[in-house]
Legacy VTK file of the C-alpha trace (Angstrom):
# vtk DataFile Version 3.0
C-alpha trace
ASCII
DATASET POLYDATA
POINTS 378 float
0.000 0.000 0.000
3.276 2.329 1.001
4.515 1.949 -2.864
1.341 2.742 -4.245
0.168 5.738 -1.721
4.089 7.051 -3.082
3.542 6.081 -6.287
0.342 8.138 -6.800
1.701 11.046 -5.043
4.684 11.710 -7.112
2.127 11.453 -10.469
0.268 14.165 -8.400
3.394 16.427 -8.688
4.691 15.329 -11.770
1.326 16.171 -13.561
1.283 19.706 -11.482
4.392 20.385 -12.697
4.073 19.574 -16.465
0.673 21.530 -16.288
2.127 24.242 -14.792
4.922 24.375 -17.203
2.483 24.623 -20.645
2.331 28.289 -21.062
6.084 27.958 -21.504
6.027 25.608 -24.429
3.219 26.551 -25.968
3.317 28.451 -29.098
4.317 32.406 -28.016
1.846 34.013 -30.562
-1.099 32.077 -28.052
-0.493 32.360 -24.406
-3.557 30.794 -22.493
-5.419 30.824 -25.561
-5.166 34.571 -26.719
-3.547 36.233 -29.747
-0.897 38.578 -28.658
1.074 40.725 -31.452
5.050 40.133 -31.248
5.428 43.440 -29.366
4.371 42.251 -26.299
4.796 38.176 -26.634
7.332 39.032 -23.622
6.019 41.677 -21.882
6.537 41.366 -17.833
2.348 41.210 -17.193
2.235 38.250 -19.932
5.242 36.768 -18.106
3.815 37.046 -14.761
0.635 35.469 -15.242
2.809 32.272 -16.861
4.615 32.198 -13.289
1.846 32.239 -11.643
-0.374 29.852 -13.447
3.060 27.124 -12.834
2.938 28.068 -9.365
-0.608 27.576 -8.540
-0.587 24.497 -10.174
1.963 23.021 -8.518
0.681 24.029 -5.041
-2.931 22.651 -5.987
-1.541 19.494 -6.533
0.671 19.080 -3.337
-2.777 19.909 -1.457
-4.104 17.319 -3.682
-1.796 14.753 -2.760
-1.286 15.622 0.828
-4.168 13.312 2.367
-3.198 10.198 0.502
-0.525 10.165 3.480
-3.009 10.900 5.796
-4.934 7.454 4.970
-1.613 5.755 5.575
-2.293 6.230 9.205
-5.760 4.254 9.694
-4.944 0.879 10.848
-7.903 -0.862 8.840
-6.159 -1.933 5.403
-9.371 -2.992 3.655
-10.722 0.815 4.358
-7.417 2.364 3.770
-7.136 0.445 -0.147
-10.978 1.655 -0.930
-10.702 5.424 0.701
-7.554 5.588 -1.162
-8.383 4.289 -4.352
-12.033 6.573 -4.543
-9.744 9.722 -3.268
-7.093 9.504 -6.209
-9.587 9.311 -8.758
-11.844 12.197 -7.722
-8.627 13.859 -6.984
-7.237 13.896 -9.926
-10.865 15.146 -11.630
-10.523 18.120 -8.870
-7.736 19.188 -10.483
-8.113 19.050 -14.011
-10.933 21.280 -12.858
-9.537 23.730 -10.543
-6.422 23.829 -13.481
-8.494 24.490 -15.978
-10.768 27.562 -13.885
-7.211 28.788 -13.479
-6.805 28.938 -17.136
-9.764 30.960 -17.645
-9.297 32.898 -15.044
-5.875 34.249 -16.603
-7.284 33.738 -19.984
-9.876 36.664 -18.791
-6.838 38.565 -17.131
-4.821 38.317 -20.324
-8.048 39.660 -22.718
-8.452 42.015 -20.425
-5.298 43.685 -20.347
-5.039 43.732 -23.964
-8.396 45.939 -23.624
-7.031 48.281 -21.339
-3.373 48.707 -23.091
-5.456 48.874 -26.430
-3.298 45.908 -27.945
-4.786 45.083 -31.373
-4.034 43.117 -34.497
-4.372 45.130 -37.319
-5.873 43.021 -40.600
-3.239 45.120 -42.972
-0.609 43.070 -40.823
-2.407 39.623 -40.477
-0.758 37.008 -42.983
-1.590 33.492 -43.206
1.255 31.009 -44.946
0.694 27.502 -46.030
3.588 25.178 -47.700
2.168 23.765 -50.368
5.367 20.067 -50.221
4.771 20.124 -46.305
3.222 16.864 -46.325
5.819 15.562 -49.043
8.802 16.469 -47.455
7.259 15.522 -43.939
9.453 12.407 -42.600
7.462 10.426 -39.918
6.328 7.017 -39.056
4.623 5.123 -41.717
1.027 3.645 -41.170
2.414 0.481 -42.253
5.074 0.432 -39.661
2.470 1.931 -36.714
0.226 -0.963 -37.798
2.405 -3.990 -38.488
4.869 -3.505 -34.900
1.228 -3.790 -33.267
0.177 -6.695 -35.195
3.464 -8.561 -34.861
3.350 -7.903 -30.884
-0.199 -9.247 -31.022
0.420 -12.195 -33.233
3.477 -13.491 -31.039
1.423 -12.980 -27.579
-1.941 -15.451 -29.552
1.235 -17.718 -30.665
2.767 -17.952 -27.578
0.140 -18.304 -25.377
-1.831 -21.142 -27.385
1.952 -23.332 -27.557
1.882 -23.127 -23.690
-2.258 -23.407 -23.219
-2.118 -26.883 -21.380
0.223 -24.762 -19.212
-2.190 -22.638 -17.866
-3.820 -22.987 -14.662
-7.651 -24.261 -14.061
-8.052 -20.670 -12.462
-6.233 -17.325 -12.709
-5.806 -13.549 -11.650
-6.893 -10.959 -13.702
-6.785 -8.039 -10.870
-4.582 -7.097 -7.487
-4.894 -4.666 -5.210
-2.371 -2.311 -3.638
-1.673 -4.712 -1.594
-0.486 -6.464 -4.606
-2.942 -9.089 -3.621
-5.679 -11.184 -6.558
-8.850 -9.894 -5.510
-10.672 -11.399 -8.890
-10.290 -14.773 -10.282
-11.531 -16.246 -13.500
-11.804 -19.949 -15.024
-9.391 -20.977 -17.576
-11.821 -20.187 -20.668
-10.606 -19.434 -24.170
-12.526 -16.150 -23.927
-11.109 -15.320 -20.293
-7.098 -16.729 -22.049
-7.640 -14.031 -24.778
-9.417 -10.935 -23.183
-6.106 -8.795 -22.984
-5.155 -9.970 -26.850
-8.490 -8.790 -27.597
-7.771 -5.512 -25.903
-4.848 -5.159 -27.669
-6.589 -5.680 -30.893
-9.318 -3.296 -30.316
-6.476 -0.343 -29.460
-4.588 -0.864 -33.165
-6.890 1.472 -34.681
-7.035 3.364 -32.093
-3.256 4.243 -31.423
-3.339 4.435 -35.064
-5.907 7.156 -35.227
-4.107 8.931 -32.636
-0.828 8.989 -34.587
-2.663 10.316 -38.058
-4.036 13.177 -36.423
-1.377 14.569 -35.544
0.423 14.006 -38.298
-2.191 14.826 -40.439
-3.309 18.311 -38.690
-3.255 21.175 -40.384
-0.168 23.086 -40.676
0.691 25.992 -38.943
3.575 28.057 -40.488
4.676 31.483 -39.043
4.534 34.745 -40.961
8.125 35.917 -39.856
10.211 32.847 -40.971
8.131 31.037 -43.062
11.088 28.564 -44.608
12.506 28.287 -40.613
9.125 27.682 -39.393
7.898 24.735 -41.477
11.402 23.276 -40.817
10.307 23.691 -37.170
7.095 22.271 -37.500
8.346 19.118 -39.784
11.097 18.638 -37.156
8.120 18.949 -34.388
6.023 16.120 -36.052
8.820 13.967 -36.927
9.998 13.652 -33.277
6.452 13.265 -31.899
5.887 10.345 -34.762
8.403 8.286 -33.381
7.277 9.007 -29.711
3.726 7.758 -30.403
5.696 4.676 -31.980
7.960 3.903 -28.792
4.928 4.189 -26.738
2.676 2.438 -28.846
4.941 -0.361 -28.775
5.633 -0.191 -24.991
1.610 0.033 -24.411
1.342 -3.559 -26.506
4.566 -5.187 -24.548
3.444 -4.228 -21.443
-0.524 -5.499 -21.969
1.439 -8.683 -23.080
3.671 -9.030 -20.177
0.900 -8.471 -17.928
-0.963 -11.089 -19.881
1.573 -14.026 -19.782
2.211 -12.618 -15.506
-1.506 -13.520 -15.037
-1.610 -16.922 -16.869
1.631 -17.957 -15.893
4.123 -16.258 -13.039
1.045 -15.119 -11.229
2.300 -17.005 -8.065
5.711 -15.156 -8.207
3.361 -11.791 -6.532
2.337 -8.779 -8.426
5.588 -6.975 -7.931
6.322 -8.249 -11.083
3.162 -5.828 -13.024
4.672 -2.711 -10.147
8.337 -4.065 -12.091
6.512 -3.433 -15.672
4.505 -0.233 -14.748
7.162 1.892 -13.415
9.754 2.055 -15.956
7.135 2.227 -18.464
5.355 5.238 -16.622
8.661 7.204 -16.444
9.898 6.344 -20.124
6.825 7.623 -21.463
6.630 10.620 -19.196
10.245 11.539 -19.179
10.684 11.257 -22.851
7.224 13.219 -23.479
8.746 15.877 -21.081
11.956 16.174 -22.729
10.637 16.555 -26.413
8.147 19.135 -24.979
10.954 21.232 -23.465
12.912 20.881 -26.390
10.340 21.469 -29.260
7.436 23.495 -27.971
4.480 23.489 -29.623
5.002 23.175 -33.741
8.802 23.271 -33.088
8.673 26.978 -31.831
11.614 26.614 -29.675
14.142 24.626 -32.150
16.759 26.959 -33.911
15.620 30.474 -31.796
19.383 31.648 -32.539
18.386 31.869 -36.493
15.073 33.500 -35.511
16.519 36.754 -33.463
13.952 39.201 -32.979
10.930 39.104 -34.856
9.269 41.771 -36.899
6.303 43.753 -36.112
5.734 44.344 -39.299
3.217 41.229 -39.945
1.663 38.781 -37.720
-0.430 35.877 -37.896
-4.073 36.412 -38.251
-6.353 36.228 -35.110
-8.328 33.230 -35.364
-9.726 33.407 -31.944
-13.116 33.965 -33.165
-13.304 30.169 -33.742
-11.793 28.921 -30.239
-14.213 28.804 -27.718
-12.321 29.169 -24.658
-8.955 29.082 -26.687
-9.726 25.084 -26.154
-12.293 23.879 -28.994
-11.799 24.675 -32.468
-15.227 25.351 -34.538
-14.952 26.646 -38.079
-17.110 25.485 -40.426
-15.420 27.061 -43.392
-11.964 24.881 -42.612
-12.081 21.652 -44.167
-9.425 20.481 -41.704
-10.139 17.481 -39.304
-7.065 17.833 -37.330
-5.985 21.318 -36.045
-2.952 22.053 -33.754
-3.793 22.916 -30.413
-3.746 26.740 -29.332
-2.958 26.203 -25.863
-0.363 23.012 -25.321
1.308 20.415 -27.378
-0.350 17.880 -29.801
-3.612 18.383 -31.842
-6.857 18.491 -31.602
-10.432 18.589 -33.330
-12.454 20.874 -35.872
-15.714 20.475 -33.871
-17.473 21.722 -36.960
-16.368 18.597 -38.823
-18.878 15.660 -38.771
-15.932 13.265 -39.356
-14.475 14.695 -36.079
-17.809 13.360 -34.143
-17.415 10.152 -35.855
-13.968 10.351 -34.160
-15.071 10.846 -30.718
-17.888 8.310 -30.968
-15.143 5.686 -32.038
-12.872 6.506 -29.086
-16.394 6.398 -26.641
-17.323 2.933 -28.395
-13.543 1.547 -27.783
-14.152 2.640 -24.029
-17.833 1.129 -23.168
-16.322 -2.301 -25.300
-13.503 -2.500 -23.275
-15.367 -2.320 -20.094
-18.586 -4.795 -21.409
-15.476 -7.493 -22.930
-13.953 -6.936 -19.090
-17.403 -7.770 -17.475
-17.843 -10.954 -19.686
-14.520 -12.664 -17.514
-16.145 -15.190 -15.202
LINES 1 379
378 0 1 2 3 4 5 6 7 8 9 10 11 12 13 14 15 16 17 18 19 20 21 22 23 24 25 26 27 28 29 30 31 32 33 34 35 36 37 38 39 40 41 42 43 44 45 46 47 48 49 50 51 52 53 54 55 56 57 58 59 60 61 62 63 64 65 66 67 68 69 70 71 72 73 74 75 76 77 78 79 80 81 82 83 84 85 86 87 88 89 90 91 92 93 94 95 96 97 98 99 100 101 102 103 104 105 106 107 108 109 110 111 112 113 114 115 116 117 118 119 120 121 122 123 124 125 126 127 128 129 130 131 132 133 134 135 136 137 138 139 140 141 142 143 144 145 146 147 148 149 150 151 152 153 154 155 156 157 158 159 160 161 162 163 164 165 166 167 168 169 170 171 172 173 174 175 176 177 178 179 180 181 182 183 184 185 186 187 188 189 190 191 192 193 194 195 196 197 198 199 200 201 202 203 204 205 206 207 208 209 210 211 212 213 214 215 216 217 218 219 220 221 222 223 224 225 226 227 228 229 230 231 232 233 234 235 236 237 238 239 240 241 242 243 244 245 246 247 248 249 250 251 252 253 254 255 256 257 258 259 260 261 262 263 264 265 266 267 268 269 270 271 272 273 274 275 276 277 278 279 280 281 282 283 284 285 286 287 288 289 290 291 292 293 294 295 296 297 298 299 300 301 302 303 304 305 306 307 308 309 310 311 312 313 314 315 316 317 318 319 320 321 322 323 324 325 326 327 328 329 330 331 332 333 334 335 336 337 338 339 340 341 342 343 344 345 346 347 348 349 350 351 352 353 354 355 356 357 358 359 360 361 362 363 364 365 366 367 368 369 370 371 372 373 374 375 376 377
């Protein structure tokens, strides 16, 4: 219970702490959301309200995470595993709330002080630039790879685990508690056997989504440097393609390793899964981290030596007319699907798009399958 009350405490700051931090890598022209002209990308107000939206994240999430030790000190387990477990996960929905009231709040500051200072973009200025061999020259996973590592994961797992069926205990584990303890056992059925394989299936098209839109969003090229901005962005994309890869791939070993741990090493004790799960947790997180400080959104903060200081002769247009909230992109005269996101790293939908609803109810139908096919385990 100790390593897990830890565990979930340090996520508490780490994800506090990369919140904090997404003003900084986010794309300059957009703090919190809101156009701001080059003149005053770095002014000391737009500066202070980044500090102090890092700040107050990271203090809302060491209040957050303050009480898990708290439950550590009740001498009933049984109550301490349940309190704990319900805590974390309205916890952690507390603060994507309270961090995202935050963000309004100096979203509103922001819009407000460009009011009172008068800051405006002028359309004369605004320039829009597209380049028209982006996606030729882009260089980033193929499908074929993103599909076939997935496939040849899956295939080995069916392979192996039919070779070594008469292996397989009469009954297994399927779930521990923090106590690393089986609290749910199943009979040795050929649906029960393959319920993580299936899982795995069901998330190839949906890692594979994932990876095309991104990819596939719609470009974003700065006015100032157009040829040193699309090599930012290409650079951005490429990096990110082969971090959705080496998680991808991690995602399907680790499902598999946990698969072959319940049918077969489950009577070695679940530190094995804690083994799996923490390395995986801080590859994925460490190496998101690191390409996040060193790209920024689109690649804005590669090769800032050749940029020096930009002009304020032009500026990209102010599209904030179609973010509500600087969050949700609705424009029904943009074909795009995929959009980068104005606030963050990564992509995210043209709400206006009826193929981006078909997206959402894909992901929602993975969900509720996953759940009814994790039910069905007797």
């Amino acid at each position: 219970m100790l390593i897990f009350s830890w565990f979930m405490v340090i996520m508490f700051l780490i994800i506090g702490v990369v919140n904090g931090i997404t003003p900084y890598y986010s794309r300059l022209s957009t703090p919190f959301g809101v156009t701001v002209p080059t003149s005053h990308q770095k002014d000391p107000y737009v500066l202070k309200l980044k500090k102090a939206y890092l700040y107050q994240n990271i203090f809302g999430s060491i209040l957050l995470a303050a009480p898990i030790f708290f439950f550590l000190l009740w001498d009933d387990e049984e109550k301490v595993e349940m309190v704990t477990s319900i805590y974390v996960t309205v916890a952690m929905f507390v603060f994507i709330f309270l961090s995202f009231l935050l963000y309004l709040q100096k979203r509103k500051q922001l819009r407000s002080w460009k009011i009172a200072n008068d800051i405006k973009i002028e359309p004369k200025k605004a320039k829009i630039v597209i380049d028209t061999a982006y996606q030729k020259d882009l260089k980033v996973v193929s499908h074929s790879v993103f599909v076939s590592a997935q496939l040849f994961i899956l295939l080995v797992t069916v392979a192996v685990t039919l070779y070594f069926y008469d292996l397989i205990p009469e009954r297994f584990p399927v779930h521990w508690n923090s106590s690393n303890e089986p609290d749910r056992i199943v009979d040795k059925t050929y649906v029960n056997v393959f319920m993580l394989p299936a899982i795995q299936l069901l998330m190839i098209p949906m890692m594979f989504f994932s990876h095309y839109s991104f990819i596939k969003s719609k470009q974003k090229i700065s006015p100032y440097l157009s040829d040193l901005s699309s090599k930012q962005s290409k650079l951005f994309r490429q990096a990110w393609s082969y971090y959705f890869l080496v998680v991808t791939v991690l995602t399907q070993l680790l499902l598999s390793g946990i698969h072959f741990f319940s049918l077969f090493f489950a009577d070695k004790g679940a530190q094995w899964v804690i083994g799996m799960t923490i390395p995986f947790v801080v590859i994925i997180v460490g190496y998101s981290v690191y390409l996040t400080w060193k790209y920024g959104q689109g690649g804005e903060k590669l090769f800032l030596n050749e940029a020096g200081e930009l002009p304020d002769e032009v500026t990209e247009a102010d599209e904030e007319r179609y973010w509500k909230w600087g969050v949700w992109y609705y424009n029904s005269e943009d074909p795009s699907i995929f959009v980068e996101k104005r606030f963050g790293i990564g992509s995210t939908l043209n709400m206006a798009r009826w193929q981006s609803w078909a997206f959402i109810a894909g992901l929602l139908a993975f969900v509720v399958l996953t759940i009814v096919l994790s039910f069905t385990m007797e």
